[in-house]
VMD Tcl script that draws the C-alpha trace (Angstrom):
set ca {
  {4.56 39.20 64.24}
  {0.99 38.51 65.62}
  {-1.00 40.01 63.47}
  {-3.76 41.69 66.21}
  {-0.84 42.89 68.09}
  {0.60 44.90 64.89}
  {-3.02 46.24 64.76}
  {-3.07 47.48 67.92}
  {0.35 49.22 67.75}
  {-0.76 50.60 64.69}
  {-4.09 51.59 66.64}
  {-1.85 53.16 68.97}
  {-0.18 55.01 67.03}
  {-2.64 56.77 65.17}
  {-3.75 57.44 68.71}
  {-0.83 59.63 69.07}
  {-1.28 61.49 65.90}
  {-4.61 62.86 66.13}
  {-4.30 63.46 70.26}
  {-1.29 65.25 70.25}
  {-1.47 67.12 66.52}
  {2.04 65.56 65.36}
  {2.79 62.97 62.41}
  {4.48 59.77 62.66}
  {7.40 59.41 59.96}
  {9.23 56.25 61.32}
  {7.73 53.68 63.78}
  {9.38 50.29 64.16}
  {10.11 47.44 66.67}
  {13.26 48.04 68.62}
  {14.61 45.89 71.62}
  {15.25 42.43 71.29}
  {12.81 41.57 68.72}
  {14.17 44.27 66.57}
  {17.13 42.45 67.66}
  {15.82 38.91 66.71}
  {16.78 37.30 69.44}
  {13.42 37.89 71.96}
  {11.83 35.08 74.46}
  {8.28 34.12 73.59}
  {7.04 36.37 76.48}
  {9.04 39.72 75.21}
  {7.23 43.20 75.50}
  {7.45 45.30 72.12}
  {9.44 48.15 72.00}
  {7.70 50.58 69.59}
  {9.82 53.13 68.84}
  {8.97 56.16 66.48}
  {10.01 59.61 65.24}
  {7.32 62.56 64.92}
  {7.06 65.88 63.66}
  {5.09 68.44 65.41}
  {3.03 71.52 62.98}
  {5.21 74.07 61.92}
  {3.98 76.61 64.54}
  {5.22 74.57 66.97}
  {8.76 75.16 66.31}
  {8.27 78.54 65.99}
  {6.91 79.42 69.25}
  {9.03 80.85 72.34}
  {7.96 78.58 74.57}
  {9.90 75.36 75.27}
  {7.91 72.26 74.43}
  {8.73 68.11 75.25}
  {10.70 66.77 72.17}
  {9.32 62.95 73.90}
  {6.24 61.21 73.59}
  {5.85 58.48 76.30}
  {2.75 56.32 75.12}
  {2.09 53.16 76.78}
  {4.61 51.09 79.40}
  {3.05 47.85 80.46}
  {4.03 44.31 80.28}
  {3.38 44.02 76.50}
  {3.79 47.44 75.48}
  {6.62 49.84 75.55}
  {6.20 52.72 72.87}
  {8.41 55.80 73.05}
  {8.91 58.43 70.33}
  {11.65 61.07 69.85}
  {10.40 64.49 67.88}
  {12.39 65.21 64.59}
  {14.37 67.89 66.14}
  {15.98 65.75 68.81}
  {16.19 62.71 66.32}
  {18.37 65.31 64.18}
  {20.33 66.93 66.88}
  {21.39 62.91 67.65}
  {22.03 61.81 64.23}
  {24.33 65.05 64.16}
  {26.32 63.59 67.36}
  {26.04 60.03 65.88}
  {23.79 58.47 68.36}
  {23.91 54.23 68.24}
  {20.27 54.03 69.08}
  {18.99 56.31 66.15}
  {21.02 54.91 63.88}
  {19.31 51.69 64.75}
  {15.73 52.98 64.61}
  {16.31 53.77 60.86}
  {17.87 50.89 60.01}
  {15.42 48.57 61.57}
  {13.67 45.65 59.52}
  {10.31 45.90 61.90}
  {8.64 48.61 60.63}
  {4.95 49.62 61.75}
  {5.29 53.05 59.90}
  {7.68 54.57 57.05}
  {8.18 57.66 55.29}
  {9.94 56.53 52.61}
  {11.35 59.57 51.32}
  {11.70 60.84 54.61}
  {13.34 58.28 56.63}
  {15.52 57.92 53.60}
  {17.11 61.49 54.13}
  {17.27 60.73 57.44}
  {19.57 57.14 56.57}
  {21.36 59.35 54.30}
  {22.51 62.26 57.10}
  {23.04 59.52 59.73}
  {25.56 58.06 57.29}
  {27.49 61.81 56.52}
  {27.72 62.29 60.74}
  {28.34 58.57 61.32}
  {31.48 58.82 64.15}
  {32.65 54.97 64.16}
  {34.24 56.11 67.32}
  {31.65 57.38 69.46}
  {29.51 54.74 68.68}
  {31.93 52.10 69.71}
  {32.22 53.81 72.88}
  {28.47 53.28 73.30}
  {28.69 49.54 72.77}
  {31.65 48.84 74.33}
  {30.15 50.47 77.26}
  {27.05 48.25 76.99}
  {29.33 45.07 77.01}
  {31.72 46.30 79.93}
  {28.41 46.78 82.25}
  {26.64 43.97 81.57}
  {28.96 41.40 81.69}
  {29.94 42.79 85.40}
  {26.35 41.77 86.10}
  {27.26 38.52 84.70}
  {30.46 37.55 86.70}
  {29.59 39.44 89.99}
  {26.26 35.98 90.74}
  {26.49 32.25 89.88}
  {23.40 32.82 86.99}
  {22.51 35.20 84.88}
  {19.33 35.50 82.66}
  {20.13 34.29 79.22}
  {19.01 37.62 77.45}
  {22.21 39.18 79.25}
  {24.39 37.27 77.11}
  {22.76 38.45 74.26}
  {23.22 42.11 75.71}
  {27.54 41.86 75.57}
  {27.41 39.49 72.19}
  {25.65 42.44 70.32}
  {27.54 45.07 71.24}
  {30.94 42.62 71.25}
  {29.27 41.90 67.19}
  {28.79 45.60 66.36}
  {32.46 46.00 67.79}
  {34.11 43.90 65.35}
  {31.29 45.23 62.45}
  {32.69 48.65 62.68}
  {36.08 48.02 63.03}
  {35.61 45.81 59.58}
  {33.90 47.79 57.54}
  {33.20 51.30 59.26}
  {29.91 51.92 59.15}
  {26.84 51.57 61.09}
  {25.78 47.18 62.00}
  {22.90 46.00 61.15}
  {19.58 46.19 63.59}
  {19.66 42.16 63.49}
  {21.92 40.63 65.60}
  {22.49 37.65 63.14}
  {23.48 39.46 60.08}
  {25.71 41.41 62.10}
  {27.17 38.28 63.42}
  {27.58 36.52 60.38}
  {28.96 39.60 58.46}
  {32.02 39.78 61.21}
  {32.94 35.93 61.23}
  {33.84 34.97 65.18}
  {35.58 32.04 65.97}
  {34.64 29.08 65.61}
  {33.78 27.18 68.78}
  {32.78 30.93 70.03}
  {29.61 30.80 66.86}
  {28.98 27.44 67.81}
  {28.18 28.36 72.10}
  {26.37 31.10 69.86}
  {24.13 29.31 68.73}
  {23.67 26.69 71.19}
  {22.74 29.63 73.53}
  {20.15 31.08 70.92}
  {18.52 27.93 70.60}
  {17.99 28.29 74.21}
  {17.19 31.74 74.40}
  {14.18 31.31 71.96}
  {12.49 28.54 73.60}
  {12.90 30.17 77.35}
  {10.95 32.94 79.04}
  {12.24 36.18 79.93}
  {13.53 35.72 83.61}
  {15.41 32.46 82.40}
  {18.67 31.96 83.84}
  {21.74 30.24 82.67}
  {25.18 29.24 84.90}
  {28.37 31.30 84.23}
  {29.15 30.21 80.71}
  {33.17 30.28 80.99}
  {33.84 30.47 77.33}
  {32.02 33.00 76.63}
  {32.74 35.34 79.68}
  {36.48 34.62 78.58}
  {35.71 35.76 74.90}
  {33.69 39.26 76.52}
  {36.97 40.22 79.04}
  {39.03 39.00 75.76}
  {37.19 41.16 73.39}
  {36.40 44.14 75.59}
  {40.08 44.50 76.67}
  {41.07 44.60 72.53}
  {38.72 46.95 71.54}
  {40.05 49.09 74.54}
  {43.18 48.90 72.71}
  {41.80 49.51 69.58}
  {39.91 52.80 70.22}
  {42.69 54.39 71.83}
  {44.33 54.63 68.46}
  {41.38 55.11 66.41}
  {40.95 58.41 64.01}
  {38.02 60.30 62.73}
  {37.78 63.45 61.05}
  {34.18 64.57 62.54}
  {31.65 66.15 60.16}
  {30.33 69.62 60.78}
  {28.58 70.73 58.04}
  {25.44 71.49 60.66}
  {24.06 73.67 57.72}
  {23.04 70.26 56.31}
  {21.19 69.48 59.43}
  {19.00 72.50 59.38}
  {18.30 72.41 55.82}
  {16.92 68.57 56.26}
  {14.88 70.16 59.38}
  {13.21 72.49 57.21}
  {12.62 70.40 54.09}
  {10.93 67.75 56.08}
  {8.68 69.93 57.88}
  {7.64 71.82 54.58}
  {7.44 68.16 53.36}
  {5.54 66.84 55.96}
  {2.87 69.83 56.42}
  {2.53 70.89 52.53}
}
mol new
graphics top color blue
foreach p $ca { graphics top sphere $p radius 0.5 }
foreach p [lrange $ca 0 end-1] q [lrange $ca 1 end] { graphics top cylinder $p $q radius 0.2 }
display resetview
């Protein structure tokens, strides 16, 4: 990463601390470069976690659990307060569970985020969050079929969710952040890693609005794919975790941590 651009996230950041009295536990780089698969002219999509003063969370009145920074064309940065983050890791939200297990990290708590990995593992529901992806995969690649181009980087958007698919299904617990070690870990087909990677090498060198003709063996592999894991999650089983108590007890152990 550019090195003035990670100090003026970090700039940013700190920004939010001190303005609006909170502390930053997890900040990282989410989107496609989280992903690892951005175009040179990619925004970054800071994403962070936050902790308001105790006081806060004691008061009647209702307060925004959502910090909306900065949206332009090079930055995007979003943060989610602790409460929210922990009511989602309790329902087994994909996009959390990708925040804390994201390689591109501006800001860490060790200890914190750690407790964090360690509840979004108890709650993990392997079948709500395939429902998420497959979701992702069944939208965009109707975006896809329905013109005679698409932008490359929509591709990219049905092969990660088509990747975390098969991760799950293999080995039942949450993919990786990076695309490619999720790929690799799952093992597609052949020719299907080769147009892969032929398509990456693309991707990389393009911009963001970069478009591509219908790539036949690949839509063939997403209506292939989507229609198995259909299948599959109809006769999927989970026991789901309720042990909420755990939930509140982390809530009030990080705060005390936090604010000591």
């Amino acid at each position: 990463m550019d090195v003035n651009i990670k100090k003026s996230i970090l700039d940013k950041l700190h920004h939010i601390d001190q303005t609006h009295e909170v502390k930053i536990l997890l900040a990282i780089e989410s989107g496609s470069r989280g992903w690892g698969f951005a175009a040179e002219n990619a925004d970054y999509d800071c994403r962070f976690i936050y902790v308001h003063k105790p006081k806060r969370y004691l008061s009647v009145l209702e307060f925004d659990e959502f910090i909306e920074h900065e949206l332009n064309e090079t930055y995007d940065i979003k943060g989610y307060d602790l409460k929210r983050v922990l009511k989602y890791i309790m329902k087994s939200q994909a996009t959390i569970n990708e925040w804390l297990s994201s390689n591109m990290v501006y800001i860490k708590n060790e200890l914190i985020v750690a407790r964090l990995n360690e509840l979004a593992t108890d709650f993990f529901n392997p079948i709500s969050v395939s429902h998420h992806y497959l979701s992702l995969a069944r939208k965009m690649l109707v975006e896809i079929t329905e013109a005679a181009e698409a932008k490359i980087k929509k591709y990219f958007y049905i092969l990660r969710p088509i990747a975390n698919l098969n991760y799950i299904h293999q080995y039942r617990k949450m993919p990786y952040m990076e695309y490619d070690k999720t790929l690799d870990a799952t093992n597609p087909p052949y020719d299907i890693f080769a147009a892969i990677r032929e398509l990456r090498e693309k991707k990389v060198s393009s911009l963001e609005h970069d478009k591509i003709p219908q790539h036949t063996l690949l839509i063939n592999y997403f209506n292939s794919e989507i229609s198995r894991f259909e299948s599959i999650l109809k006769e999927m089983k989970y026991e789901k975790n309720t042990n909420y108590d755990a939930i509140d007890e982390a809530f009030m152990l990080i705060i005390e941590e936090v604010w000591k």
